[in-house]
Steps between C-alpha positions, in 0.01 A plus 500: 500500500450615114763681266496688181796396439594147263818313390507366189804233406392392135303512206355813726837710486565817311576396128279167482290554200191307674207663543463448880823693499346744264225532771717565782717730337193722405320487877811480701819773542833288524715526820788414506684117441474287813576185614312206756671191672376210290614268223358525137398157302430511128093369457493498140629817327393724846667462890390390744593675822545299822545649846814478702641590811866468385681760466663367190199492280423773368222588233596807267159714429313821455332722716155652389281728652119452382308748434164354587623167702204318549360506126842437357537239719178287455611535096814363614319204724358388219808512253651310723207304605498522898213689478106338633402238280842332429531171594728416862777480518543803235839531315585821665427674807504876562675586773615766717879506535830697619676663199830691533589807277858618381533632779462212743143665674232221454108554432205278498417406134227271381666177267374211351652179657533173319268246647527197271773156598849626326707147567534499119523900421880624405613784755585826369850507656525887473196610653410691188289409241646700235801359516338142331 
């Protein structure tokens, strides 16, 4: 299963002057906002996302729909360094996960998951990193 599809939850969102977001905003047409079930943890001055089956964690986000998926993604890899070559375990994963629109239908969207111990990481109570 593949998607063209990718949800961003920080320094990747509309507005972030990074120049990953820079990237994505260039190669990539913006959906719509969206949200996943997961918990966000502050790394460092970036989230972390964590998966979750509650139904009470929620992870605010945006939807993107890339233009040319697989290059845009292997830039991506190696931004956040998941990509061949990194060291195990990486700090992120990219994975493919159930996002829900406005209007409650879901869609497959590729995400990078934290993969790192967060026993010492402050949660991000409100699910959105914007709100820091």
């Amino acid at each position: 299963m593949t998607s063209d599809r990718l949800f961003v939850y920080g320094t990747l969102m509309r507005g972030f002057d990074h120049p990953m977001a820079r990237l994505l905003a260039g190669h990539a047409d913006f959906v719509a906002e969206a949200t996943c079930r997961g918990r966000l943890v502050l790394v460092k001055h970036y989230p972390g996302l964590l998966l979750s089956d509650a139904a009470s964690d929620i992870v605010h986000g945006e939807l993107f729909h890339l233009r040319v998926p697989d290059e845009l993604l292997g830039e991506l890899d190696m931004y956040e360094a998941c990509g061949e070559g990194f060291p195990e375990p990486t700090e992120y994963l990219r994975q493919l996960i159930d996002v829900t629109l406005p209007d409650g239908a879901t869609e497959k969207a590729w995400t990078y998951v934290y993969n790192w111990p967060v026993a010492d990481l402050p949660r991000i109570e409100s699910g959105r990193f914007l709100e820091l």
